[in-house]
OpenMM code with the backbone's topology and positions (N, CA, C; nanometers):
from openmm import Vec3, app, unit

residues = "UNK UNK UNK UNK UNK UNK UNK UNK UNK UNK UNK UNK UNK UNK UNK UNK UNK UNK UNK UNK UNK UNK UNK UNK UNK UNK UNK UNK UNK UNK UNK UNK UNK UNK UNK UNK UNK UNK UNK UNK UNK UNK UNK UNK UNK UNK UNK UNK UNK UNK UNK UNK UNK UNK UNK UNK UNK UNK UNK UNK UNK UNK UNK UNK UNK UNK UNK UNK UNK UNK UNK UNK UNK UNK UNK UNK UNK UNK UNK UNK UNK UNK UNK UNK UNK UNK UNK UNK UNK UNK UNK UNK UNK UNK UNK UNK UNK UNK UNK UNK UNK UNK UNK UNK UNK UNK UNK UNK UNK UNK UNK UNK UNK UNK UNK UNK UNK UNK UNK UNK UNK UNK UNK UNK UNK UNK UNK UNK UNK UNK UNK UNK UNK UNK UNK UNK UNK UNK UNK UNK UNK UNK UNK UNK UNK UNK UNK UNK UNK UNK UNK UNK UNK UNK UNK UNK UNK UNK UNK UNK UNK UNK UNK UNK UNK UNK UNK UNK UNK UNK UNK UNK UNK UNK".split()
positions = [
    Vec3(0.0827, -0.1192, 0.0000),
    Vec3(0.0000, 0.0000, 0.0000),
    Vec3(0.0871, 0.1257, 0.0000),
    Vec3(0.1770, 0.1099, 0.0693),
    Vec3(0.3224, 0.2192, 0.1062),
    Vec3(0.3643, 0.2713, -0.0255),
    Vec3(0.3768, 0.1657, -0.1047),
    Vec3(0.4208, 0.1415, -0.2459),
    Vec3(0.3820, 0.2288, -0.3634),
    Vec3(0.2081, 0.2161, -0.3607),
    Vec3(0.1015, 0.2472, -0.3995),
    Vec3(0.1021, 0.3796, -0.3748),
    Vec3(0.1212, 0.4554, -0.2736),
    Vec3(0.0484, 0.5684, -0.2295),
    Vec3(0.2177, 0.6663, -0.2946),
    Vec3(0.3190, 0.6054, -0.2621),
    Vec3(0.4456, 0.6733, -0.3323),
    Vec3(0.4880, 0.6519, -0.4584),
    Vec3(0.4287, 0.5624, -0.5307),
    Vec3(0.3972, 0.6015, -0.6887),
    Vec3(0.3252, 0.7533, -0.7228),
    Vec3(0.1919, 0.7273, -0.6979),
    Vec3(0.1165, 0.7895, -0.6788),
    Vec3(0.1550, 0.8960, -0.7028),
    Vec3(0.2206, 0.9768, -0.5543),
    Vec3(0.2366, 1.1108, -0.5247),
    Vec3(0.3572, 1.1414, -0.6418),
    Vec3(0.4562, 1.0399, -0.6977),
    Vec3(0.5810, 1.0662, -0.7776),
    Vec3(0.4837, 1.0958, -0.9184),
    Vec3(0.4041, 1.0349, -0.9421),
    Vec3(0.3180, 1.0486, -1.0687),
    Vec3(0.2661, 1.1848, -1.1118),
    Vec3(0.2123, 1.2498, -0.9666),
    Vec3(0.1147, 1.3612, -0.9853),
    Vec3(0.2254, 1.4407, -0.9643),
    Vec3(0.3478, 1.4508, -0.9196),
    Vec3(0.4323, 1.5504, -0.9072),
    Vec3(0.4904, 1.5656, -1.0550),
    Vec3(0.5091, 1.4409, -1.1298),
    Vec3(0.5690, 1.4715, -1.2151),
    Vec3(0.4878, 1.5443, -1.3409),
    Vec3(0.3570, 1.5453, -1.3324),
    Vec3(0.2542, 1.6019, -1.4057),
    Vec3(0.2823, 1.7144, -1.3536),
    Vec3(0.2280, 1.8177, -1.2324),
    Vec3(0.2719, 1.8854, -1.2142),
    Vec3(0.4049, 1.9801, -1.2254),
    Vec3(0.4921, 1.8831, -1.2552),
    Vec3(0.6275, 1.9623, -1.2991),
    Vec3(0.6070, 2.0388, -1.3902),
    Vec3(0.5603, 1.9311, -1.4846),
    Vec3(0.5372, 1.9525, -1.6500),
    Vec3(0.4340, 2.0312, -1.7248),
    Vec3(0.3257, 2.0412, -1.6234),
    Vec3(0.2339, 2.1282, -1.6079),
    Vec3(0.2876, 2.2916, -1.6627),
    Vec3(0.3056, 2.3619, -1.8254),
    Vec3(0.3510, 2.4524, -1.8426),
    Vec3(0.3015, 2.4485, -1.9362),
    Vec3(0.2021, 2.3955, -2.0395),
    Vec3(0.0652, 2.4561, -2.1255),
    Vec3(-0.0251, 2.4301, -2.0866),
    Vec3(-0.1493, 2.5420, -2.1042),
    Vec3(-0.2453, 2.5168, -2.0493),
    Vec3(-0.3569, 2.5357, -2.1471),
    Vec3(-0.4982, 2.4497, -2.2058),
    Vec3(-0.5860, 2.4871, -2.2573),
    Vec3(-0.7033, 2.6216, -2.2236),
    Vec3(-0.6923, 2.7110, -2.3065),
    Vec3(-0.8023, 2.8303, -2.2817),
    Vec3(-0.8769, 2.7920, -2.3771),
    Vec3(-1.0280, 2.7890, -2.2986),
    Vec3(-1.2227, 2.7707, -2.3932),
    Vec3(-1.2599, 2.9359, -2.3119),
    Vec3(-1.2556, 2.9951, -2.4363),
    Vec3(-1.3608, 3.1165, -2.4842),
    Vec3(-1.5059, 3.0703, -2.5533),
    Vec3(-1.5752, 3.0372, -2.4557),
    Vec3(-1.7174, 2.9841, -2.4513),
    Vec3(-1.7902, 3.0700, -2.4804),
    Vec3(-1.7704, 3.1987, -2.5177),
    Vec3(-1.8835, 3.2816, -2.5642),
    Vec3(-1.8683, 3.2773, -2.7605),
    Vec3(-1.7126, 3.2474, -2.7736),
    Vec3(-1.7114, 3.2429, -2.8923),
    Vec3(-1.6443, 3.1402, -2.9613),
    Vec3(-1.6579, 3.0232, -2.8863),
    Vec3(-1.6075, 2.9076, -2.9005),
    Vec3(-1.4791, 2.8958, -2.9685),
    Vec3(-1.4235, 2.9787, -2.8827),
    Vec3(-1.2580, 2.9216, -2.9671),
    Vec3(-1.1472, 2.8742, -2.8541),
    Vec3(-1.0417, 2.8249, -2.9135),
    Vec3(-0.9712, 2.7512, -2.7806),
    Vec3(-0.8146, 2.8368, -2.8234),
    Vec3(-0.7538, 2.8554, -2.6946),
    Vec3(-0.6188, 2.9191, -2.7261),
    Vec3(-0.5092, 2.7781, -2.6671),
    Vec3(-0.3554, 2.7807, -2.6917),
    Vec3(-0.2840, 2.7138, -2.6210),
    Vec3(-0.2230, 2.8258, -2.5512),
    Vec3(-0.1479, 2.8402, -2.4390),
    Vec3(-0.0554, 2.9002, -2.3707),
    Vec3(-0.0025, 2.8620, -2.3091),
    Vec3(0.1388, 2.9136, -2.3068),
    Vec3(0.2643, 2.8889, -2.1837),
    Vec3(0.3022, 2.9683, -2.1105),
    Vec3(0.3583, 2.8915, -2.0175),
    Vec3(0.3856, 2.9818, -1.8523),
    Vec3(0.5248, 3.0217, -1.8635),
    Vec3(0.5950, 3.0008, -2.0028),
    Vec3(0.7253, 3.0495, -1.9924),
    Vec3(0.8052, 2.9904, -1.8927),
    Vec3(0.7929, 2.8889, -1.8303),
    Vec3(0.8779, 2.7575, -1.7710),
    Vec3(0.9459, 2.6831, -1.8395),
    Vec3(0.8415, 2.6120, -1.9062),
    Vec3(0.8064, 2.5088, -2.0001),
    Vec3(0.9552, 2.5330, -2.1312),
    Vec3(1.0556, 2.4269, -2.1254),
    Vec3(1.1214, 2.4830, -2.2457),
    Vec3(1.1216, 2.4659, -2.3846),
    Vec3(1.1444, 2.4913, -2.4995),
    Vec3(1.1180, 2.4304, -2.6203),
    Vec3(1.2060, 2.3229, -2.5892),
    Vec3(1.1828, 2.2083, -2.7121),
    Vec3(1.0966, 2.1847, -2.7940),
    Vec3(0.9959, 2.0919, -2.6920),
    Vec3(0.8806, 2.1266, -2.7484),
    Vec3(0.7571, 2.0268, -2.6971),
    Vec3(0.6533, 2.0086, -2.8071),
    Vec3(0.6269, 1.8668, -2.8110),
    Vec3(0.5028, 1.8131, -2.9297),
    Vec3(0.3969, 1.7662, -2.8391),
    Vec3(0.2570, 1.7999, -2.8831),
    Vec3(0.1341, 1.7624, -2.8070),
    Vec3(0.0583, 1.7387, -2.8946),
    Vec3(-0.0359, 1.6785, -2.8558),
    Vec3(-0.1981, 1.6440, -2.9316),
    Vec3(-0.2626, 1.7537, -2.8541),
    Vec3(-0.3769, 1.7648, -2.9418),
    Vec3(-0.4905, 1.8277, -2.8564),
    Vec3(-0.5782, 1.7159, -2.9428),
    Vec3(-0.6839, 1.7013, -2.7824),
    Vec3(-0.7678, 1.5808, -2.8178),
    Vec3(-0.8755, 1.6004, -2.8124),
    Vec3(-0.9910, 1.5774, -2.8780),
    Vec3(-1.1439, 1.6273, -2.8583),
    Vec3(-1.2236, 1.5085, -2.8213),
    Vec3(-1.2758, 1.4781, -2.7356),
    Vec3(-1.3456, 1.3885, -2.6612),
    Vec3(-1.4767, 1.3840, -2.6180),
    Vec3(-1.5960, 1.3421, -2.7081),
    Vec3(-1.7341, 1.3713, -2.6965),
    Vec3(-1.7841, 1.4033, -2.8305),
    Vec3(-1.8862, 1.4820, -2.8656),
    Vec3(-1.9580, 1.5077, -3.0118),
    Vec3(-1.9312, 1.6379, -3.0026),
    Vec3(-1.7924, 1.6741, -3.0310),
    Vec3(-1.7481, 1.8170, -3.1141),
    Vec3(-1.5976, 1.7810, -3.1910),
    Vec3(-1.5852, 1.8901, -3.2592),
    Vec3(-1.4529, 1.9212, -3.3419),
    Vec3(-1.3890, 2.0508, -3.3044),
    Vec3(-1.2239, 1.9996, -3.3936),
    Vec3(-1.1919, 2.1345, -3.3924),
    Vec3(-1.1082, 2.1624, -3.5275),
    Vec3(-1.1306, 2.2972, -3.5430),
    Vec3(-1.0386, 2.3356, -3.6706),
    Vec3(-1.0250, 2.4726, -3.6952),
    Vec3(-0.9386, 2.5114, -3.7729),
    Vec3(-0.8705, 2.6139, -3.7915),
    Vec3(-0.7118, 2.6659, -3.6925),
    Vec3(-0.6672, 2.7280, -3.6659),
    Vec3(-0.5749, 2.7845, -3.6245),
    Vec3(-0.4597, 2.8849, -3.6432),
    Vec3(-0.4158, 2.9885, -3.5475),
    Vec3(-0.3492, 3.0782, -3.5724),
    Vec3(-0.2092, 3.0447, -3.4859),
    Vec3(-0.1173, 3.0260, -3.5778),
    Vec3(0.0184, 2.9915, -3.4956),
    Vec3(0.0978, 3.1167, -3.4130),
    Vec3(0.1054, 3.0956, -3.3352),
    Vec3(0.1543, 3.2881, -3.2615),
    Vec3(0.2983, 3.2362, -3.2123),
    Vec3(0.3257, 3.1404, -3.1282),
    Vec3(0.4711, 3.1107, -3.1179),
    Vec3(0.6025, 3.1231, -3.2170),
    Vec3(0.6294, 3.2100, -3.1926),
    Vec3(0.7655, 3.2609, -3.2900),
    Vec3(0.8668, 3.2055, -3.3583),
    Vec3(0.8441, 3.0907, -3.2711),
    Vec3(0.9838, 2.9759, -3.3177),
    Vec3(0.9806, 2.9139, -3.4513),
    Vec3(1.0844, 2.9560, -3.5415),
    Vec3(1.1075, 2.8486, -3.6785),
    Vec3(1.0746, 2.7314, -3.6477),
    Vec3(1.0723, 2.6451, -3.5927),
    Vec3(1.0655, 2.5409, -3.6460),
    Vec3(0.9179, 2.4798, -3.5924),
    Vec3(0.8212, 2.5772, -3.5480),
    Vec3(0.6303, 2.5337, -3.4893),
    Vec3(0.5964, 2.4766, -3.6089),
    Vec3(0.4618, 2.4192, -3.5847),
    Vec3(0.3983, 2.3896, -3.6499),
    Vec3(0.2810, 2.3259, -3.6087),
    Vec3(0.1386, 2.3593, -3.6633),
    Vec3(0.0062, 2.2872, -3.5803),
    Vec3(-0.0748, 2.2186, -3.6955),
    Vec3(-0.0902, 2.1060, -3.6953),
    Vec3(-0.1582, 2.0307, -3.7951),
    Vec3(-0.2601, 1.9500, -3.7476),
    Vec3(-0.3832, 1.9567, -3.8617),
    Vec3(-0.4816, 1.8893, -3.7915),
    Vec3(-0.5059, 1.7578, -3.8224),
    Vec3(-0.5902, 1.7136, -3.7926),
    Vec3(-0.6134, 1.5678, -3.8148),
    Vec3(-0.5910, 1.4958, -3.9431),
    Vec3(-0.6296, 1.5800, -4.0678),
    Vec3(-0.6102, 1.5388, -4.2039),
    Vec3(-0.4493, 1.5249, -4.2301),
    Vec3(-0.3811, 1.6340, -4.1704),
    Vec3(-0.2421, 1.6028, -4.2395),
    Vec3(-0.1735, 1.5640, -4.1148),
    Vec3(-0.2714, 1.4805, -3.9866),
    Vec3(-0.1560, 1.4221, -3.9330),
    Vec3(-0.1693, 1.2664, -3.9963),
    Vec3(-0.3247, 1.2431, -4.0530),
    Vec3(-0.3406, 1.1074, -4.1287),
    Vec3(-0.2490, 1.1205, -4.2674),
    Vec3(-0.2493, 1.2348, -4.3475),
    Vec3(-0.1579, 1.2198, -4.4411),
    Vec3(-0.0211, 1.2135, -4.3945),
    Vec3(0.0308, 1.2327, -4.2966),
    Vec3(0.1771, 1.2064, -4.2767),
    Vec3(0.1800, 1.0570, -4.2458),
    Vec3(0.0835, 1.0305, -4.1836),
    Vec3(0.1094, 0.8767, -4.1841),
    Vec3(0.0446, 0.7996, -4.2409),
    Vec3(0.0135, 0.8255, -4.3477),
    Vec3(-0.0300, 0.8054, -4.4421),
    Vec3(-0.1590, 0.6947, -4.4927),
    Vec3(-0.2250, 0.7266, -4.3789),
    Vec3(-0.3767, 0.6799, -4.3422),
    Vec3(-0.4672, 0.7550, -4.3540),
    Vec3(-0.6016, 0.7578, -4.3954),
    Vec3(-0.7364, 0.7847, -4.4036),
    Vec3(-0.7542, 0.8662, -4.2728),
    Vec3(-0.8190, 0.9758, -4.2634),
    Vec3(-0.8473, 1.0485, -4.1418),
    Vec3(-0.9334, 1.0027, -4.0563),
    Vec3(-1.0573, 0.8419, -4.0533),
    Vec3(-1.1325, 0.7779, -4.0021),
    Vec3(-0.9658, 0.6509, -3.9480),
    Vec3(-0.9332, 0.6876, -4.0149),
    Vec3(-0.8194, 0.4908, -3.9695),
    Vec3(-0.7225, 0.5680, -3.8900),
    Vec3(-0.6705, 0.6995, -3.8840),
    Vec3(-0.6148, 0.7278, -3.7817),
    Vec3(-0.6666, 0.7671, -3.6847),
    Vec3(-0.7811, 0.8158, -3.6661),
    Vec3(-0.8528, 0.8492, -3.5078),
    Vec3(-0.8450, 0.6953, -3.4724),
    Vec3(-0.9301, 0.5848, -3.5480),
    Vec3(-0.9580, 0.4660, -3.4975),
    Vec3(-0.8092, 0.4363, -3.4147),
    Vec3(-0.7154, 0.4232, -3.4857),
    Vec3(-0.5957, 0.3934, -3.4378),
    Vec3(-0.5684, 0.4604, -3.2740),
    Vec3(-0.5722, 0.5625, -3.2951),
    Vec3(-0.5706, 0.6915, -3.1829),
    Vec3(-0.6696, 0.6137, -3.0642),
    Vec3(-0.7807, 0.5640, -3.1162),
    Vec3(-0.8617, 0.5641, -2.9797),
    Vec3(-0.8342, 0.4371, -2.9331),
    Vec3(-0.8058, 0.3420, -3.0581),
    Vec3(-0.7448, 0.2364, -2.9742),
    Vec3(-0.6091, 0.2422, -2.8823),
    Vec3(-0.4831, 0.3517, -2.9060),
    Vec3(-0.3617, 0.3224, -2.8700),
    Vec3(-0.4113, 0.3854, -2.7283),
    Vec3(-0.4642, 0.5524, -2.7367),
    Vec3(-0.4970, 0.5757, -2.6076),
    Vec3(-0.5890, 0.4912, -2.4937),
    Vec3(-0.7035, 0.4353, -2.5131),
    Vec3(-0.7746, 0.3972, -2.4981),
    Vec3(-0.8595, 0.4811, -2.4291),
    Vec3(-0.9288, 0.6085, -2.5408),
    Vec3(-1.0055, 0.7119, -2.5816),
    Vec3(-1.1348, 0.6406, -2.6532),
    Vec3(-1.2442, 0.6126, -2.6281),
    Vec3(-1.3147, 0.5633, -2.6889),
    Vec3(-1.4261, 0.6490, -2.7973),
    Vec3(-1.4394, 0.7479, -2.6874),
    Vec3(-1.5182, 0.8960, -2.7521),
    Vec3(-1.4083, 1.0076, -2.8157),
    Vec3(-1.3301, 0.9885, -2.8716),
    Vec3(-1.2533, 1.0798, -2.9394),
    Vec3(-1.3079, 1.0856, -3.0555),
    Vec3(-1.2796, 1.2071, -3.0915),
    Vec3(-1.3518, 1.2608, -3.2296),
    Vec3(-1.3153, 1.3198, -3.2760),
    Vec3(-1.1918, 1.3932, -3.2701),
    Vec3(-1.1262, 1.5036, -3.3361),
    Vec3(-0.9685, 1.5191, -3.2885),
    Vec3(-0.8751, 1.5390, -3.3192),
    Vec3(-0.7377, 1.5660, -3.2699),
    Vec3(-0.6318, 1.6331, -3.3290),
    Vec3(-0.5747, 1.7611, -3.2999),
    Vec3(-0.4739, 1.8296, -3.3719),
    Vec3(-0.3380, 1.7677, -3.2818),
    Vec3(-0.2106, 1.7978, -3.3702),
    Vec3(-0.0639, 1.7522, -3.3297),
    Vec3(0.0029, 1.8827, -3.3448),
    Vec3(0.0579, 1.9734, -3.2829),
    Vec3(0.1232, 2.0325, -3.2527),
    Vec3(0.3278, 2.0490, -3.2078),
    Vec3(0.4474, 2.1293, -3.2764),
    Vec3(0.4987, 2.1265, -3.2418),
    Vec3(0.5899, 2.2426, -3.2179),
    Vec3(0.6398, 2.2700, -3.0545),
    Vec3(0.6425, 2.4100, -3.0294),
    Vec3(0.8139, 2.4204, -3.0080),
    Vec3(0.9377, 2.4385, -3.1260),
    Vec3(1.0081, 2.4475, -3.1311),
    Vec3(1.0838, 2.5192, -3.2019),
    Vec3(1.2301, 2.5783, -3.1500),
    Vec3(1.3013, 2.7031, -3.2659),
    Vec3(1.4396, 2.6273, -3.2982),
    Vec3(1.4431, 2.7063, -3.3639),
    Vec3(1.6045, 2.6630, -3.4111),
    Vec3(1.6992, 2.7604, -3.3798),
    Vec3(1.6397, 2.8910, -3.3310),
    Vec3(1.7255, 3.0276, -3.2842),
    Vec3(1.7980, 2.9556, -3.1439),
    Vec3(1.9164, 3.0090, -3.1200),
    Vec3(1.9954, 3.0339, -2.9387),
    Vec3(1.9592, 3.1196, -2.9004),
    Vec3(1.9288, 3.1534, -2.7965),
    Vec3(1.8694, 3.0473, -2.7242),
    Vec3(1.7341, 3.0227, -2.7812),
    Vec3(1.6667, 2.9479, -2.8226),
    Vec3(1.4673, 2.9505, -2.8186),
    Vec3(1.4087, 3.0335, -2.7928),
    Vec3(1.2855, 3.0579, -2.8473),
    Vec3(1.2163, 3.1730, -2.7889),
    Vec3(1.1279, 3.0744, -2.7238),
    Vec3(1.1277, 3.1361, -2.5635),
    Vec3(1.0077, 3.1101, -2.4698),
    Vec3(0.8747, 3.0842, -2.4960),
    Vec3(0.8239, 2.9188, -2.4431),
    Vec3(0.6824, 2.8929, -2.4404),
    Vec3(0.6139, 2.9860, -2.3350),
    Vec3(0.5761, 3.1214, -2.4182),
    Vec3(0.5287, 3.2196, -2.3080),
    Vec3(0.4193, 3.2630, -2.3497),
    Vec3(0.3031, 3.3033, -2.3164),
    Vec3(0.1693, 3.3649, -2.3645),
    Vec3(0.1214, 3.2831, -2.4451),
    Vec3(0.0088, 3.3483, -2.5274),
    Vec3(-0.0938, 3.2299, -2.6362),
    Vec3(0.0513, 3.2062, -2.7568),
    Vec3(0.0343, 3.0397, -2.7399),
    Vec3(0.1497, 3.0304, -2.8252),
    Vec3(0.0713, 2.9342, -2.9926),
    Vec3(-0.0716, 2.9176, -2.9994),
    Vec3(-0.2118, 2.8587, -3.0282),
    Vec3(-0.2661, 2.9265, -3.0352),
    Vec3(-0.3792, 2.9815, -3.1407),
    Vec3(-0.4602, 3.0363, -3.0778),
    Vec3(-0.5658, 3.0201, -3.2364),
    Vec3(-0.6903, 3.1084, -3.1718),
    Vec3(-0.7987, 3.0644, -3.3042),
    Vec3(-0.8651, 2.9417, -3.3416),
    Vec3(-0.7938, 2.8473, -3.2573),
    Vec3(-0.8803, 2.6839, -3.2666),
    Vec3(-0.9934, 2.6977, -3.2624),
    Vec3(-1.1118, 2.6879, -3.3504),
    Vec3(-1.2619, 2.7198, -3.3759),
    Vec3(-1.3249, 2.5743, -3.2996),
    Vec3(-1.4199, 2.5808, -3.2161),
    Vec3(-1.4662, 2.4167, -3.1123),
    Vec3(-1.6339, 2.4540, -3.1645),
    Vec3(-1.6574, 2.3258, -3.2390),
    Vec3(-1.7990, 2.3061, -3.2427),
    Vec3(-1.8241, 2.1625, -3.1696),
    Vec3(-1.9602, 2.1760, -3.1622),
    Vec3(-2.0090, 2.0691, -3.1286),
    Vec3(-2.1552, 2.0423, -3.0814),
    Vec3(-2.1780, 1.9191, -3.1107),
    Vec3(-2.3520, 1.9295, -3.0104),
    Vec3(-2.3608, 1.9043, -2.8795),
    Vec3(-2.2630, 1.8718, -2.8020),
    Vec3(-2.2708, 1.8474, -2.6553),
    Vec3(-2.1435, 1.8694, -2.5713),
    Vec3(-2.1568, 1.8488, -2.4570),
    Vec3(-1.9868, 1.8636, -2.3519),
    Vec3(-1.9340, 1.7999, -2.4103),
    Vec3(-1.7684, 1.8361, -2.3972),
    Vec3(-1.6691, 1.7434, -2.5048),
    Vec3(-1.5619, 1.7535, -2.3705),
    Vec3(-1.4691, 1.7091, -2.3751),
    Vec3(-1.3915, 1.6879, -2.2966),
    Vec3(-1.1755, 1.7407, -2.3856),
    Vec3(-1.1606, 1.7955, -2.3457),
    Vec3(-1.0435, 1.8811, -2.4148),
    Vec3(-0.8862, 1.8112, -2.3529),
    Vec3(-0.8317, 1.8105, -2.4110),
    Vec3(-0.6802, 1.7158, -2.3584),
    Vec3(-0.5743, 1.7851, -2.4264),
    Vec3(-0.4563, 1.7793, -2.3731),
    Vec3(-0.3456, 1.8580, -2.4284),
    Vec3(-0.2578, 1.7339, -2.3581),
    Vec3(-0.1866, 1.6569, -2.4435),
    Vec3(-0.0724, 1.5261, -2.4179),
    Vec3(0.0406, 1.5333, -2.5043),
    Vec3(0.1184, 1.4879, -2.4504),
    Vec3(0.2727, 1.5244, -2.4987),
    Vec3(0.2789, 1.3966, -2.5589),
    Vec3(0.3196, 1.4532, -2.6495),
    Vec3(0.3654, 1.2865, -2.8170),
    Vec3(0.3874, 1.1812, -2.7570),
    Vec3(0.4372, 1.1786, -2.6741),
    Vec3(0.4945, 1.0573, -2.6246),
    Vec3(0.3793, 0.9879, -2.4802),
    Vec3(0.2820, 1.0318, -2.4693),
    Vec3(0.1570, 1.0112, -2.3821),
    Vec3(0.1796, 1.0017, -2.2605),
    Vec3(0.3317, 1.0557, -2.2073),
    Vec3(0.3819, 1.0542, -2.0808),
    Vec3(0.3231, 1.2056, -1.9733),
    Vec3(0.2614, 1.3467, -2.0325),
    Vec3(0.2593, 1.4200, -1.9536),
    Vec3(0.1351, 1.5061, -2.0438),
    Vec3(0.0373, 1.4879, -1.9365),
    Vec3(-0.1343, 1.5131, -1.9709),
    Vec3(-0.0645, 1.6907, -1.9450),
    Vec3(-0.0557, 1.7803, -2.0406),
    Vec3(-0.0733, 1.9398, -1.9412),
    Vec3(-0.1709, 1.9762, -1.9237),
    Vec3(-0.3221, 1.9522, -1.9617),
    Vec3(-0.4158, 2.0214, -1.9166),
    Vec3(-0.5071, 1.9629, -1.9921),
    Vec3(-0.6364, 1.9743, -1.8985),
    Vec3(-0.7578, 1.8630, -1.9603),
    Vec3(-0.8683, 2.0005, -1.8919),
    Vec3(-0.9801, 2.0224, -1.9835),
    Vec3(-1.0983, 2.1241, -1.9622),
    Vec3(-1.2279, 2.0305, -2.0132),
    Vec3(-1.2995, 2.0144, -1.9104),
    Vec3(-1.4425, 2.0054, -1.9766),
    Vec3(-1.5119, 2.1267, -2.0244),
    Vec3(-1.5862, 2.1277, -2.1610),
    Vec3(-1.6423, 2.2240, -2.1930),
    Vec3(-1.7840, 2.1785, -2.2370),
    Vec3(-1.8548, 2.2005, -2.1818),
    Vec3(-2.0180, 2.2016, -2.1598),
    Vec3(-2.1024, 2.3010, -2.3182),
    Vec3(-2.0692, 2.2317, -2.4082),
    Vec3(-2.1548, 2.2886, -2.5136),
    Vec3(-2.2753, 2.2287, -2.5493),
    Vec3(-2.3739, 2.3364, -2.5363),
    Vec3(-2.5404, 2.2937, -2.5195),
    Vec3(-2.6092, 2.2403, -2.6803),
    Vec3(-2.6821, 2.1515, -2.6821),
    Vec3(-2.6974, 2.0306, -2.7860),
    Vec3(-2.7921, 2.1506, -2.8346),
    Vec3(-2.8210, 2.1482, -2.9856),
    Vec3(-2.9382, 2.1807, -3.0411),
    Vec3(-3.0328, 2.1847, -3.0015),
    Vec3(-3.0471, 2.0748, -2.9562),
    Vec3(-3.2272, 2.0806, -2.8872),
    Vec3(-3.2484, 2.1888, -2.7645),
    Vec3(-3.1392, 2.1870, -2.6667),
    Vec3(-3.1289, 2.2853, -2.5623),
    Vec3(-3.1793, 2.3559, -2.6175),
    Vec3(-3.1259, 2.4882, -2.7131),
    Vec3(-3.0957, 2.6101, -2.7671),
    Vec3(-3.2290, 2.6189, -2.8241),
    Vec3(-3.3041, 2.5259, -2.8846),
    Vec3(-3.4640, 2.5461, -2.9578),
    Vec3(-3.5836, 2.5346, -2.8464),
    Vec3(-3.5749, 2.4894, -2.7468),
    Vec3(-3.6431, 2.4566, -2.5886),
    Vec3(-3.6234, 2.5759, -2.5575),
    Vec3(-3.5003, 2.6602, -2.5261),
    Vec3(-3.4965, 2.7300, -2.4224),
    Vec3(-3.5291, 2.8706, -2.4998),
    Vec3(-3.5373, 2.8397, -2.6641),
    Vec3(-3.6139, 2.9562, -2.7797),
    Vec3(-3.7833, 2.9823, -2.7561),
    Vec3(-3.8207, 2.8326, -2.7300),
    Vec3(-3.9977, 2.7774, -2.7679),
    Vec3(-4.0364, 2.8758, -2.5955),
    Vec3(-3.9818, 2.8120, -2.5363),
    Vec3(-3.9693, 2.8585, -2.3518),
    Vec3(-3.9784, 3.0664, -2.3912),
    Vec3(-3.8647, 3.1062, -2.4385),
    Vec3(-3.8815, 3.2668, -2.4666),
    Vec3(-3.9948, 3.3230, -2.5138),
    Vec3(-4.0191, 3.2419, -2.6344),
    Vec3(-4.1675, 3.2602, -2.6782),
    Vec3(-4.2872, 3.2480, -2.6287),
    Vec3(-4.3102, 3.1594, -2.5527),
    Vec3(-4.4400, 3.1658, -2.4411),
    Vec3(-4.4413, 3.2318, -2.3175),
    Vec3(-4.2868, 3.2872, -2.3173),
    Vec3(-4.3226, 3.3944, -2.1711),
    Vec3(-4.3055, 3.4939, -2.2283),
    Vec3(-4.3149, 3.5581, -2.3824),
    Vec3(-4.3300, 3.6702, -2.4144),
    Vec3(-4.4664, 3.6455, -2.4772),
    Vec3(-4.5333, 3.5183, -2.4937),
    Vec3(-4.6854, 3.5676, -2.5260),
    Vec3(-4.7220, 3.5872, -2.4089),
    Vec3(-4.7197, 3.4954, -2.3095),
    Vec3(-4.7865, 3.5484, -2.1411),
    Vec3(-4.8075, 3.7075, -2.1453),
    Vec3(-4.6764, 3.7723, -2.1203),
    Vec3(-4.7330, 3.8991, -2.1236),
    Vec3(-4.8129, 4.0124, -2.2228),
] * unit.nanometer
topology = app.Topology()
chain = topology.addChain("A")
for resn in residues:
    res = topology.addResidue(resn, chain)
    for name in ("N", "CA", "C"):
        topology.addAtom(name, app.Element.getBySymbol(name[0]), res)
């Protein structure tokens, strides 16, 4: 149990170390930013993972460094040169992600001396649709260090036409 409980604490510390991007949801206008705490040193590669019934796409690269780059799901299946359905499948089997539905690969590195700092929105403009809560992940290539996981609560169609029909009968009431 001794054993158990000092894994454990070595596990969450080491997440915590590493803990130096963090996912931002701008829920009024559904877009997602990446940012760094300027700890964090180059180079670092991540997924961002979409988990539930939404997507994501588009993006604005703001990190300065020659050698970034953010690609989405299509050209991370064309790099490996699979169908964009046979690499999620793949994906949800390796993670064992069952509701994944969407995933960009990201890589935040320079070739300048020193690097320029993972500091401020280093991501940004990621457009998030969807019909319901999705669940948001930011994992390092190598699936060793989760930096940040957000649930985001996006309301299904039907909500949004209920809570329309609902406006309309308390503005005939009066």
């Amino acid at each position: 149990m001794n054993k158990l409980l000092v894994m454990l604490t070595v596990l969450a510390m080491a997440t915590a170390a590493n803990a130096g991007l963090t996912i931002n949801v701008n829920e009024t206008m559904d877009t997602i930013t990446i940012t760094g705490d300027g700890a964090t040193l180059p180079p670092v590669a991540a997924y961002l993972f979409v988990e539930g019934p939404g997507s994501i796409v588009g993006s604005n690269m703001v990190y300065p460094g020659s050698l970034a780059a953010y690609n989405e799901l299509e050209a991370v299946a064309a790099t490996l040169g699979m169908s964009p359905e046979n690499t999620l499948a793949s994906f949800k089997d390796f993670t064992g992600k069952p509701t994944l539905s969407d995933l960009s690969f990201m890589i935040l590195a320079d070739g300048a001396v020193p690097p320029a700092a993972l500091a401020g929105t280093l991501v940004g403009n990621i457009t998030l649709t969807g019909t319901g809560p999705v669940v948001l992940s930011l994992v390092s290539d190598d699936f060793a260090t989760v930096f940040d996981t957000k649930n985001v609560p996006i309301p299904e169609p039907a909500t949004f036409a209920l809570l329309g029909l609902g406006g309309l009968l308390l503005r005939r009431r009066k």
